[in-house]
DOFI-221018 format. One record per atom (N, C-alpha, C, CB): residue in one letter; x, y, z. Coordinates in steps of 0.02 Angstrom, whole numbers, plus 50000, padded with zeros to 5 digits. Atoms other than C-alpha are relative to their C-alpha. Last residue first. Glycine has a CB too. Layout:
! residues N
AXYZ...
//
This chain:
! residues 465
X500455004850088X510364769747096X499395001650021X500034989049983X500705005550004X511044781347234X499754997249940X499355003150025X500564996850030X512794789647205X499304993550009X500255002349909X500025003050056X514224779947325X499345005049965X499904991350012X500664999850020X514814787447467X499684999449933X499845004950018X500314992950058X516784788247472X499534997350002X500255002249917X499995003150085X517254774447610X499975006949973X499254994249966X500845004150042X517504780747782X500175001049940X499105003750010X500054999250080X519134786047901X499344994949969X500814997349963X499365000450023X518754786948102X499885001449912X500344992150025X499805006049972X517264786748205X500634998149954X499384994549999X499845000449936X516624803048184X500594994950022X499414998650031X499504994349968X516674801748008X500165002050040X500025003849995X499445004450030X515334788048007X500825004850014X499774998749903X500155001349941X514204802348078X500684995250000X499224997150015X499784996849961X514604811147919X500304997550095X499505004349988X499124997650012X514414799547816X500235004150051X500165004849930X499755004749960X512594791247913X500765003649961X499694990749992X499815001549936X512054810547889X500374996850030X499724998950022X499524994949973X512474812747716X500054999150079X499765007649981X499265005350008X511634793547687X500625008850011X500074993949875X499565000749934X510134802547770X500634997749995X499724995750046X499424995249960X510064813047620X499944996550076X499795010050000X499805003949979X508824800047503X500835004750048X500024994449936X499234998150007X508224812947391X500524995250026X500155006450038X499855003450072X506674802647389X500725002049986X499475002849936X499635006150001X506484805147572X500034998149939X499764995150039X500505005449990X505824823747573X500404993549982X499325001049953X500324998450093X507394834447610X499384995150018X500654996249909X500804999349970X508254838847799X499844998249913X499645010150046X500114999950036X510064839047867X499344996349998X500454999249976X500685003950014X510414848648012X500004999149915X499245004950031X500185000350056X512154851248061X499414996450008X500464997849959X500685002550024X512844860048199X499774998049941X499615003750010X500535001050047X514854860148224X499185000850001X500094994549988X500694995050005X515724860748365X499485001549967X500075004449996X500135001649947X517274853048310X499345005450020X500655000050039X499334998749916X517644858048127X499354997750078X500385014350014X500094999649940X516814853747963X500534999350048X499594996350010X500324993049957X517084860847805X500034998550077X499105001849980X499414996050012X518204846847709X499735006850055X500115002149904X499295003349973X517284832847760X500535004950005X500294994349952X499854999049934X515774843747729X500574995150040X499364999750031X499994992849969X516144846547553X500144997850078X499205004949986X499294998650019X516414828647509X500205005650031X500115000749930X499565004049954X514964823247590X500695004650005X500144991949968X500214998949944X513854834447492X500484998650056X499444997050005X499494992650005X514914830347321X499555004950071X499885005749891X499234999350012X514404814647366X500205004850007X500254998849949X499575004049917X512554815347400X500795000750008X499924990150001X500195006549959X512224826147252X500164999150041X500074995049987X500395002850041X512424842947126X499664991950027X500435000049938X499505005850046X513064853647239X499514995649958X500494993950054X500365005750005X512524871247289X500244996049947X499345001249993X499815001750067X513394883447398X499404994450001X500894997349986X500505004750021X512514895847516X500504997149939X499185003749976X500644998449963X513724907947616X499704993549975X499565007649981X500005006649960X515144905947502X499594995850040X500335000450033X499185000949975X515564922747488X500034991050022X500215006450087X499325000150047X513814928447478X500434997650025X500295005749978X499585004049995X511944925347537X500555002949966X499804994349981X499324997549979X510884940947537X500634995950005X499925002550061X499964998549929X509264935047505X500445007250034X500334993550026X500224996550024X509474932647317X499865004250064X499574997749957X499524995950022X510804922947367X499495004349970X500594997049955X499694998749965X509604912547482X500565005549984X500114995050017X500114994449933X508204912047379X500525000750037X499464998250053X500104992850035X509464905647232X499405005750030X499774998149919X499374999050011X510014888747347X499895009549968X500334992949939X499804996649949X508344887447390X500575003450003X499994996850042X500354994849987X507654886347217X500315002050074X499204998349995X499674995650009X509014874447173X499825005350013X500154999949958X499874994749931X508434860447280X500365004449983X500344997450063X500684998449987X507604851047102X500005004450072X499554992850004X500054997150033X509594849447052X499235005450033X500074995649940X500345002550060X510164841147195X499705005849973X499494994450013X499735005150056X510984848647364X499354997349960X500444993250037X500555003750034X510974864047448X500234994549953X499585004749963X499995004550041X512194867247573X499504996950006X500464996750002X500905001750057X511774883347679X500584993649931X499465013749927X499665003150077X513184888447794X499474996549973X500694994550004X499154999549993X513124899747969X500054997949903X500504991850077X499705008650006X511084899047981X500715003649957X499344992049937X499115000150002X510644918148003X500364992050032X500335007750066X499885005149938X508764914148029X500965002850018X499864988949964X500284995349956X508324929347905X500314995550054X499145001849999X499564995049997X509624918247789X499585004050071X500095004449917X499545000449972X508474903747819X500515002950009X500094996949995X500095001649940X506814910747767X500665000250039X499694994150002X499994992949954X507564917847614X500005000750080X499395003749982X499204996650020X508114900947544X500145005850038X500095002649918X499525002049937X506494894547600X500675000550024X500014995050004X500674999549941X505304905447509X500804998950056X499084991150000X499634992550020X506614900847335X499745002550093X499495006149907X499405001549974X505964881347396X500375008449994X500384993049951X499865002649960X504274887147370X500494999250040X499894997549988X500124994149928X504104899047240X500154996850081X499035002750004X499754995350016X504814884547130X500115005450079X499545002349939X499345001849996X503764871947198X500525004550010X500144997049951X499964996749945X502014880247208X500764997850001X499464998150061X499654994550029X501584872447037X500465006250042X499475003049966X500264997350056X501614854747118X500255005049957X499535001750013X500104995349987X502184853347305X499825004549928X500505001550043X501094999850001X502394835647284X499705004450025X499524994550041X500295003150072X504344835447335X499155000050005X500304991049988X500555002549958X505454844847471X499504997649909X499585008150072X500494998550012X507164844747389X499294999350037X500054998149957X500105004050092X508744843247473X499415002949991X499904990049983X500775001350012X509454852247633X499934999349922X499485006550031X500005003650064X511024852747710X499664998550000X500304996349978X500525001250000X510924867747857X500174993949931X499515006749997X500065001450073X512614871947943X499324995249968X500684996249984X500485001750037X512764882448094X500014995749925X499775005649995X500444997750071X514094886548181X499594996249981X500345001049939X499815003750047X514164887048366X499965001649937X499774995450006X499544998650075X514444903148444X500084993849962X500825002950013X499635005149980X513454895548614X500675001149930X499464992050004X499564997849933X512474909548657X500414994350000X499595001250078X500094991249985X511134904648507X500304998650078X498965004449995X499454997949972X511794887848438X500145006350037X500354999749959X499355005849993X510414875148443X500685004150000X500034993949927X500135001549917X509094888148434X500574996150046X499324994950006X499694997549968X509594889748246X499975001050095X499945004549961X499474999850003X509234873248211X500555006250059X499965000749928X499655005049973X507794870648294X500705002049981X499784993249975X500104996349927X507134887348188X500384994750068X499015000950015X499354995550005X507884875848046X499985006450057X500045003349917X499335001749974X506924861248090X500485005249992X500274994349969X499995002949911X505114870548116X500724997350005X499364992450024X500094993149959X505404880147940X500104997550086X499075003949983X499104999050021X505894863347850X500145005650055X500235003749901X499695004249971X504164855947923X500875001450003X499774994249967X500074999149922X503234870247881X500484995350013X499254998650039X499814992649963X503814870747698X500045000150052X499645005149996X500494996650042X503664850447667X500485007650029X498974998550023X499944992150009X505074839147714X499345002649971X500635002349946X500254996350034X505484819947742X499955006050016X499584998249988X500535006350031X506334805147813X499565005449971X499534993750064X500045001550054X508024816947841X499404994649942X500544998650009X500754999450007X507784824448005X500024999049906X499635009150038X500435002050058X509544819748034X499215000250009X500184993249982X500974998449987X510064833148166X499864997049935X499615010050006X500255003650067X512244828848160X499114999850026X500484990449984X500485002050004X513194837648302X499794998549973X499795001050008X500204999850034X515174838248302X499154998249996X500424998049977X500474996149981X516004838848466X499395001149953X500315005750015X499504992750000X517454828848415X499545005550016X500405002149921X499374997849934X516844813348476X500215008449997X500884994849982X499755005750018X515044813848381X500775002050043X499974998449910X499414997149992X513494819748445X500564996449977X500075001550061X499405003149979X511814814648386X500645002449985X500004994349980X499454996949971X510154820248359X500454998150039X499855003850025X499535003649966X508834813448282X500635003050006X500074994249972X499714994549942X507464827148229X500524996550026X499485002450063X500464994549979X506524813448142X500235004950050X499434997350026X500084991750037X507674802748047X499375005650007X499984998949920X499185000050011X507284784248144X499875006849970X500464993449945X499825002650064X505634784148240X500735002149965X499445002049955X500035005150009X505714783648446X500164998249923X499464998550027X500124999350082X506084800648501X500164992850004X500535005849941X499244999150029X506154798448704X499785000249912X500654991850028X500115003850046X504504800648818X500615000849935X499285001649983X499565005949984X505064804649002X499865000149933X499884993450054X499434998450004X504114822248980X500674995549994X499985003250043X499554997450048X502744816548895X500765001450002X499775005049989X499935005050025X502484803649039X500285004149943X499444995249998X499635004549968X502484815949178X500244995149939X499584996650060X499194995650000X501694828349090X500364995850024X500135007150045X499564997750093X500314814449058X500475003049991X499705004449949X499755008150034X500394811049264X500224997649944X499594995949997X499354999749962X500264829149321X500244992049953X499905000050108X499594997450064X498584828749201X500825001350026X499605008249969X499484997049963X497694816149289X500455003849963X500344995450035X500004993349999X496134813549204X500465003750038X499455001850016X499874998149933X496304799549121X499935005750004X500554998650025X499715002949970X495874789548958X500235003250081X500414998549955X500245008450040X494364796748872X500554993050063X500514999949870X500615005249992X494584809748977X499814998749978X499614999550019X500314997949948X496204817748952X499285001049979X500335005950026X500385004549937X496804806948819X499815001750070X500374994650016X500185003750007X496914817948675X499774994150050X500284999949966X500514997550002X497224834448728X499464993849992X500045005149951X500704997749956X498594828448797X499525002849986X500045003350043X499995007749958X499354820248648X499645002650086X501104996050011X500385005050029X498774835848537X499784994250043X500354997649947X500764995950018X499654847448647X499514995050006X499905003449918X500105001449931X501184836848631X499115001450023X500565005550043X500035007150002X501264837848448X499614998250079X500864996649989X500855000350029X500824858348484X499894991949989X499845005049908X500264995849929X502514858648601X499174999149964X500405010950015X500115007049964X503504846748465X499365002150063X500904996750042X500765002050037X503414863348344X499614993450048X500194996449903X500484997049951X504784869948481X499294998049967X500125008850010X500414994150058X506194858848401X499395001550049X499664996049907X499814993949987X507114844948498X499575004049937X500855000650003X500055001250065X506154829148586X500265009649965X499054996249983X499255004950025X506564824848748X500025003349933X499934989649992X499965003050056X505124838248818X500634997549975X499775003649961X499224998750015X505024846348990X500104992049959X500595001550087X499855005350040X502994847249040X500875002149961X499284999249941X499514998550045X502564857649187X500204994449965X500535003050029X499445005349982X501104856349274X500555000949945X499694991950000X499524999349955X499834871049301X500384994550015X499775002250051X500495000649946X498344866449178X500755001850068X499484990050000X500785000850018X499774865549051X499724998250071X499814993449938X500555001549948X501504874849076X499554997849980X499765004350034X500564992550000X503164875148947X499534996550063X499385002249903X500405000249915X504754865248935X499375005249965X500615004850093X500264995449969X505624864948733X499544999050077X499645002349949X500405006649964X507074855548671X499515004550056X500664993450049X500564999650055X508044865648535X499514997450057X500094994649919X500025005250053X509824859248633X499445000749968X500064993350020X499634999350061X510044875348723X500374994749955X500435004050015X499474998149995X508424875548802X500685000149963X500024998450038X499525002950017X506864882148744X500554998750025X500095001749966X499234996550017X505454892048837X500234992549989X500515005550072X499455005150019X503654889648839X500555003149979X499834995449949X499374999449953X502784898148968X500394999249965X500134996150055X499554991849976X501034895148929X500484997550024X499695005850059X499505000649975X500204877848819X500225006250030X500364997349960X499934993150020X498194877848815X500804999150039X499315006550032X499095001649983X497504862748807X500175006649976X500534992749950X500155004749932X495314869548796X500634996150040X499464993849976X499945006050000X495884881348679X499814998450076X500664998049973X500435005150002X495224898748685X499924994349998X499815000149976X500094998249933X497014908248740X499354997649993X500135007550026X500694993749991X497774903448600X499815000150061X499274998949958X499694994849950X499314890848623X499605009349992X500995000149975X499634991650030X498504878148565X500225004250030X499645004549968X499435000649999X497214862648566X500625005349981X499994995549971X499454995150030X495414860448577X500665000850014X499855005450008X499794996349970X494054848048610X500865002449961X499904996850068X499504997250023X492564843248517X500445003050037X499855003449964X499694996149957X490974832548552X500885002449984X499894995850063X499915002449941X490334822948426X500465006750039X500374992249992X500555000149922X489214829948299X500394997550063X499254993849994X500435006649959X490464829248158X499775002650054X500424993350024X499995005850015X491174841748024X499614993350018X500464999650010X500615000750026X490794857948089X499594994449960X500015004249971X500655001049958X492144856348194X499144999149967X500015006750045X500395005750002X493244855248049X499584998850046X500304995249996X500795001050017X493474872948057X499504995349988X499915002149959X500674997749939X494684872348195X499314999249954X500075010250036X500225007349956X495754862348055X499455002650056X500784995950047X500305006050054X495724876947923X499824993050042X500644997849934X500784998650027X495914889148055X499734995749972X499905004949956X500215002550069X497594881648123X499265000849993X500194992449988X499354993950047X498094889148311X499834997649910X501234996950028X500624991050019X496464879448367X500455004149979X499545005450077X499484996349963X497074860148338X499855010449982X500914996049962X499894993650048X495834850248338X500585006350018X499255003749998X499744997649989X495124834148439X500555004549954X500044996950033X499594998150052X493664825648389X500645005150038X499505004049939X499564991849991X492734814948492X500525002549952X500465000250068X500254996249948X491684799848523X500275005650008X500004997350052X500515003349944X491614788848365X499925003250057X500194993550024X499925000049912X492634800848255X499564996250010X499905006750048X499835006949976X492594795648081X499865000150047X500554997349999X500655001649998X491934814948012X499884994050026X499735000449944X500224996949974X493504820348093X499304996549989X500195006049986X499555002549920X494634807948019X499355002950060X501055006150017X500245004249983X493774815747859X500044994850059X500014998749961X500755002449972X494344831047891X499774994250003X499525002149970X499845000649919X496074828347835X499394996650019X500135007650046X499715004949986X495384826947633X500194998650065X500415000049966X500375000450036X494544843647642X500174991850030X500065003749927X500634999749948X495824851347731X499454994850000X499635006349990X499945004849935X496884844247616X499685002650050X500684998450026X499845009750013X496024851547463X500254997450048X500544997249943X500575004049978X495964866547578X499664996149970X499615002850019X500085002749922X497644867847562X499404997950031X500195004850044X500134993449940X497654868847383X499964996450078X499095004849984X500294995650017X497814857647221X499945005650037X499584998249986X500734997049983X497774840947316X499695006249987X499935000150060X500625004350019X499154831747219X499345001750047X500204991950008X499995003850067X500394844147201X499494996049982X500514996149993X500504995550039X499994851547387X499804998149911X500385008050005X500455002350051X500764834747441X499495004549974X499694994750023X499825007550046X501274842547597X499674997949951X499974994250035X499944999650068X500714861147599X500394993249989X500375006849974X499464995150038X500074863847767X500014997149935X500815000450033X500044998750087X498474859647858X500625001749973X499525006249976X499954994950023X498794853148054X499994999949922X500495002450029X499304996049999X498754842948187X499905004749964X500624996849978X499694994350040X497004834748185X500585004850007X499605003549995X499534995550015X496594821148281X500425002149970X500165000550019X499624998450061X495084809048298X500425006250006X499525000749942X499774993249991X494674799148442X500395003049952X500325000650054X500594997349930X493534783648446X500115006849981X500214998350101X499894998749934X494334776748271X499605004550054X500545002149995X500544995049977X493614767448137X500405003850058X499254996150028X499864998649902X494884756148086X499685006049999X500935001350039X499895004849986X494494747647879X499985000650097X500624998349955X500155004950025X493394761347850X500124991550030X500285001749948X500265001349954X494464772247916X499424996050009X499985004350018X499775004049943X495504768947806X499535001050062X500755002150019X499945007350039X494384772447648X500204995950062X500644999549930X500505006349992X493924788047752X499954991749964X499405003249980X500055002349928X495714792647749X499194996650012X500155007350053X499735004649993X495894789247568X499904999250066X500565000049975X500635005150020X494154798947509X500624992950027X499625000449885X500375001049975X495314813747444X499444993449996X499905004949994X500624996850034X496914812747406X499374998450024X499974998449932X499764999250056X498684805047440X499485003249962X500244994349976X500454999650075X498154801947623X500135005349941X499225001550017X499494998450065X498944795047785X499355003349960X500464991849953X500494997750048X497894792047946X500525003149952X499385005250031X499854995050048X499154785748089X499644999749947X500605000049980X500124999950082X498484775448219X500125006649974X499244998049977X499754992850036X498904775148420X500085000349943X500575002450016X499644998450076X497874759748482X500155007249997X499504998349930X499874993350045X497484758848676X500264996949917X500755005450044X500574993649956X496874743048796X500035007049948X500415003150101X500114992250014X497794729248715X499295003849999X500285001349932X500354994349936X497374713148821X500355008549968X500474997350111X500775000849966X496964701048670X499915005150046X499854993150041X500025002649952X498434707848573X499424998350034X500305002550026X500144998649938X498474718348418X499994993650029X499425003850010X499745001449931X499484715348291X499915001550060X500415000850004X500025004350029X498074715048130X500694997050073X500095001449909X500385005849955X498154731448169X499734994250019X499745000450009X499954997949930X499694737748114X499314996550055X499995009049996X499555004049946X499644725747981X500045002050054X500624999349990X499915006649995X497994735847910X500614993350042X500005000149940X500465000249921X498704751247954X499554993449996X499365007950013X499904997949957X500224749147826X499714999350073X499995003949979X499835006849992X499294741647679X500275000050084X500614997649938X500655003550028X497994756247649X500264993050004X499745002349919X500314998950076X499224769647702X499614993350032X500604999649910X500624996249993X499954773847898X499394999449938X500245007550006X500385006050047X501504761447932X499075004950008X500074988550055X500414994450048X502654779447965X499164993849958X500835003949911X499824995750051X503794770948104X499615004949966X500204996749960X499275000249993X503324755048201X500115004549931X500374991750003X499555004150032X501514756048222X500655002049988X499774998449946X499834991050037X500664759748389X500184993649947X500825008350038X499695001850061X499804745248500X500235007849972X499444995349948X500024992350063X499714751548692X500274994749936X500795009250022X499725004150048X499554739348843X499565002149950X500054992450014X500645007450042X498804750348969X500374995949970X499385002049929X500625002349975X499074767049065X499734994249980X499565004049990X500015000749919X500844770049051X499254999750032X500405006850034X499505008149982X500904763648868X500075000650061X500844998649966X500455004549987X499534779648824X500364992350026X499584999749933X500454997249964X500894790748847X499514994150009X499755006349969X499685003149943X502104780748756X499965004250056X500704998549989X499955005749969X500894778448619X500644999450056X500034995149945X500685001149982X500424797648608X500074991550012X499425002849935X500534999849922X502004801448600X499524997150016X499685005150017X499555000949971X502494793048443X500025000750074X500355002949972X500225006949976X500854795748371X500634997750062X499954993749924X500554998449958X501394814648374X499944992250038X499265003049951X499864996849937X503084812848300X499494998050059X500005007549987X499695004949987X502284801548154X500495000750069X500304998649939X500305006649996X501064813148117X500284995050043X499994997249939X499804999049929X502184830548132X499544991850021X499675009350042X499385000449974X501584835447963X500195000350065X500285003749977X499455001350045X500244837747851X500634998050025X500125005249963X499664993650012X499034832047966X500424998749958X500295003250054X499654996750097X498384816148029X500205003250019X499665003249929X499564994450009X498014805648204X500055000049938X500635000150031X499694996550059X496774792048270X500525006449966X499595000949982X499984994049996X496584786748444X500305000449936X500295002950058X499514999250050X495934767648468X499765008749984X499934993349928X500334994949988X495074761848634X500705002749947X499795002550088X499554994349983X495524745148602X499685005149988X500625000449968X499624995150066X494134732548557X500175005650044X499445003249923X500284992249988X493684720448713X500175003749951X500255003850061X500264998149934X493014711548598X500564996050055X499124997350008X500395004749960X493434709448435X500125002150072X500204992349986X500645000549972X493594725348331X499784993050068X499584999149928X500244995549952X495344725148287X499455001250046X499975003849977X499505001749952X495214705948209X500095008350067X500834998049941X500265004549958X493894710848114X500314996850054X499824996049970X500654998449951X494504724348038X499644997050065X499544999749963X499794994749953X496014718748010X499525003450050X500275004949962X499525002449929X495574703247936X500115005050050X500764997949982X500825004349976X494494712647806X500284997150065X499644992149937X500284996149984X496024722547759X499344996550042X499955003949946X499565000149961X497114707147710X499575008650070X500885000949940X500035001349957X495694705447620X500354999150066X499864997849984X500704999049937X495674718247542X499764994850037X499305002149970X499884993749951X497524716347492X499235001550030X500345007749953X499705002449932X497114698547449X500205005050033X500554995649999X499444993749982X495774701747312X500465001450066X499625006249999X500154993950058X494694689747257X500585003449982X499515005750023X500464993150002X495044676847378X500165003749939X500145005250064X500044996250055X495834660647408X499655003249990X500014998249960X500774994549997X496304654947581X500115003849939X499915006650077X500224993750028X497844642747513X499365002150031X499944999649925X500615001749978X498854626247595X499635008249987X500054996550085X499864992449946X500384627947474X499234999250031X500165010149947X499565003849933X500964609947391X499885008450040X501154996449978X500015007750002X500194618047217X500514999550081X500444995849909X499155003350014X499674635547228X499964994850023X500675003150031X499745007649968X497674639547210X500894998850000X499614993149942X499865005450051X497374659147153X500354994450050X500545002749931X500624994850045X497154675947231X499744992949955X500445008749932X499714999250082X498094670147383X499315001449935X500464990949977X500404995350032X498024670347570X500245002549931X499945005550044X499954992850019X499194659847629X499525002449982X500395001649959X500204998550071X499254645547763X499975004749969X499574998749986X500555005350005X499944638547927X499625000949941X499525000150059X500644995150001X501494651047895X499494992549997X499935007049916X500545000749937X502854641247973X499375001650006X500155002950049X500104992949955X504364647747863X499654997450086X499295006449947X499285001649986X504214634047737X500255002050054X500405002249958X500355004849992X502364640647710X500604997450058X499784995849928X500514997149935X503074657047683X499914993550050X499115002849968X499554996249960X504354651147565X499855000050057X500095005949985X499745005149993X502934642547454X500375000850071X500384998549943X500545004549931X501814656647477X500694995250016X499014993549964X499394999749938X503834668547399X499204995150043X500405011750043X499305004850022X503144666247210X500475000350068X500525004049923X499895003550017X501324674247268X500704994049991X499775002649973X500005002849929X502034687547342X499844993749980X499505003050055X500475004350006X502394692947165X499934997150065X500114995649949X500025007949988X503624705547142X499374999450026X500564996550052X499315002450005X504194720347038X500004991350017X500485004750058X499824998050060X502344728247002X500754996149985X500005008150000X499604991950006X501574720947132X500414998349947X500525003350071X499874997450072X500404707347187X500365003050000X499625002949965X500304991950024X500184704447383X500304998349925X500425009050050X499445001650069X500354684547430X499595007149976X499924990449935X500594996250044X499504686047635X500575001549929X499595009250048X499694996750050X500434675747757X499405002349934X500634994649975X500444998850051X499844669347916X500205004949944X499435002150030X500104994750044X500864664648037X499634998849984X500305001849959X500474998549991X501044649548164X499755005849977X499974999250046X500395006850010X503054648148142X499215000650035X500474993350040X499875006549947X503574665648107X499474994049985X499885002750089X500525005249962X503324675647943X500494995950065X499664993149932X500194998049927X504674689547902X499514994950050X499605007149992X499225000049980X505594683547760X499845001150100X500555009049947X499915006449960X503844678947671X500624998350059X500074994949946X499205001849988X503394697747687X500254993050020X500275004350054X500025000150089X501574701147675X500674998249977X499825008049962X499624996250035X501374696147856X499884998949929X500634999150019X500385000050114X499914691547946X500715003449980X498965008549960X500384992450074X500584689248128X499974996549943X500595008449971X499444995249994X500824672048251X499645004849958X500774997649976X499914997749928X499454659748336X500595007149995X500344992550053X499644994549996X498434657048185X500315001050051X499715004649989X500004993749956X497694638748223X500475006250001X500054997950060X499434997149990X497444625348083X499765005250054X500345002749934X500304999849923X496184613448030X500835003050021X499654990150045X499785005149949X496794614647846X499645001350060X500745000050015X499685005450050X496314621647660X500004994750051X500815001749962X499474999949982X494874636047759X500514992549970X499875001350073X500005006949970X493534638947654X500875000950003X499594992649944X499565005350011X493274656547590X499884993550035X500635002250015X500545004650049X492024670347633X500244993949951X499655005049949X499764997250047X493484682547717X499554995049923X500914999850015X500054993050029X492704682547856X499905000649936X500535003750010X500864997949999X492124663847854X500205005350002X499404998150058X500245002150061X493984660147817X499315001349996X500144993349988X499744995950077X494714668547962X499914999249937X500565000049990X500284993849966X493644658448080X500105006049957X500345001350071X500344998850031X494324643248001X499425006350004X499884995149997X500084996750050X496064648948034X499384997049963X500625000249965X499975006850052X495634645548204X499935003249913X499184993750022X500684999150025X496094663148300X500024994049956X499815007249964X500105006250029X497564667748401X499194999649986X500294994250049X500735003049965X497354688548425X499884991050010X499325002849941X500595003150029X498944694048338X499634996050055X500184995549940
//
């Protein structure tokens, strides 16, 4: 955070400030989290009341809260509505001068990968904000920017959206210079009806741009957003018309792909070959806005390590046993990109294979056909052992024996537990296991069992409340 007199923050937000005070720490919504010289913002909600934690806050160090309503012994900025203004702050606070040269990102999938790079790319040219994890909605990018710094030079922002009219809502609050498009697939098809309902919805990122749009040209539906905004447009792909154009790319035998751009070679931390169009993106993106050395971005992609938790994470355990939690979520493409990872991971090495995968969710009437899709998919893959788990991940379980699965081939359990249970009993040294669902299933707790199991005897895994 920017220090700023919190009466400065009260003429935004068209308030009167309670005290002569100076912001010198973050806005949190979280009284647990405030430091001393905070600023605390009392969000509503359905369970709790930010409100009933100002006091706390205060207690804490917060110099005052942002509330909807006066509290007694609490020094209050009172407003209307404290999530917009918690938004209003943001704005204004991003924007002050010098304002970061801020690079936007969507898609259905690979978001939170992408940014990931892209701030520790842009972190060797500047002092880089990103946000920590998936903070991409309407409360999310607000805090994210709301911690910028006087001498941040780059923002790396994530663009979420549940339907159309949310990304321009956010962008709204953060405008960004440089907008980028990954890709259309079928996340949250349930609530957009079709793909080019999220097309539709993406785009707008596009129509945001302040000086450029960047697109990814293997995806029609996103190349066509060009038609979107007047600003200048550059391209991304392994076509032979992109303006980043990846050749060469080969895998090695951890999933982890090298390839050529402009004649430099980029050799990727990160495992699965979908990471090669992430990349893409991240050079496509700051060669020239931010530099034009392109030895230097390969240079940086290639040092750049997986940063968010359950995204392709990959970890060995004594007995040789591998564990690929990519367990924070799932659509089709996204299951398809980890299980091609998968199998990559044991070709010339006779490992076996084992895939534990839950439901992918908010894929509507398409569900069904969906997960059955993926059942088939992964037999063509010849993955070793297919455990499906929960009820709503039965479609894969019955593409896969409709496939060809037998003898064992694909079982399916009914939860976390009887997941565990199994592979306590299945696994041997050598092992591969990717497990993968959208995060409601809650299957990283198969991972941390398993991993746990490395390390000697573990509890029984309890059923999620």
């Amino acid at each position: 955070m920017i220090p700023l007199d919190l009466a400065d923050l009260a003429h935004v937000l068209s308030t009167t400030a309670p005290v002569d005070a100076r912001v010198t720490a973050d806005v949190e919504v979280d009284s647990r989290l405030v430091q001393p010289g905070g600023l605390f913002v009392a969000l509503p909600g359905e369970r709790v009341d930010g409100h009933d934690h100002a006091a706390a806050a205060v207690r804490a160090g917060a110099v005052a809260a942002v509330t909807a309503r006066t509290l007694e012994g609490v020094p209050c900025l009172v407003v209307a509505d404290p999530l917009a203004a918690l938004q209003a702050l943001a704005s204004y606070v991003h924007a002050l001068d010098p304002e970061p040269l801020t690079i936007g990102v969507t898609g259905s999938s690979g978001k939170t990968s992408t940014k990931d790079l892209l701030a520790q790319v842009l972190a060797g040219f500047g002092p880089t904000l990103a946000p920590q994890g998936s903070f991409n909605n309407e409360l999310g990018l607000p805090l994210t920017a709301l911690r910028r710094t006087a001498d941040t030079r780059y923002a790396a922002l994530e663009y979420s959206a549940r339907g159309v009219g949310h990304i321009a809502y956010l962008c709204g609050i953060v405008q960004p210079h440089v907008a980028v498009v990954l890709n259309v697939g079928s996340a949250h098809l349930g609530e957009f009806g079709s793909r080019e309902g999220i097309a539709r919805a993406k785009g707008e990122l596009v129509e945001a741009a302040r000086t450029r749009a960047v697109l990814n040209a293997d995806d029609p539906l996103v190349l066509g957003m060009r038609s979107r905004t007047d600003r200048p447009v550059t391209t991304f792909g392994t076509s032979a018309g992109a303006d980043v154009v990846a050749e060469d790319i080969r895998l090695d035998d951890l999933g982890r792909a090298r390839f050529r751009v402009r004649g430099e070679q980029v050799r990727l931390q990160l495992v699965g070959e979908h990471h090669v169009s992430n990349a893409l993106a991240v050079l496509a993106a700051v060669l020239g806005d931010v530099t034009d050395d392109v030895a230097r971005v390969a240079a940086l992609l290639s040092d750049a390590r997986p940063v968010s938790r359950w995204r392709m994470e990959v970890t060995e355990r004594a007995d040789g046993v591998t564990v690929v939690n990519d367990a924070y979520n799932a659509n089709p493409e996204s299951m398809r990109a980890a299980l091609k990872a998968l199998a990559v991971m044991s070709a010339g090495k006779s490992r076996r294979t084992i895939a534990v995968l839950g439901p992918m969710a908010e894929l509507g009437d398409d569900a069904t056909e969906a997960h059955q899709a993926l059942g088939r998919f992964l037999v063509r893959l010849d993955i070793g052992q297919l455990v499906v788990v929960g009820e709503d991940a039965g479609g894969i379980h019955a593409g896969a024996v409709l496939e060809g699965s037998w003898g064992g081939e694909s079982v399916h359990v009914p939860d976390v537990a009887a997941a565990v249970a199994l592979l306590r009993e299945e696994l041997r040294p050598g092992d591969v296991v990717l497990v993968k669902a959208s995060r409601s299933a809650g299957l990283e707790r198969v991972a941390a069992a398993v991993l746990e199991d490395g390390l000697g005897d573990s509890p029984p895994v309890e059923p999620q409340r």
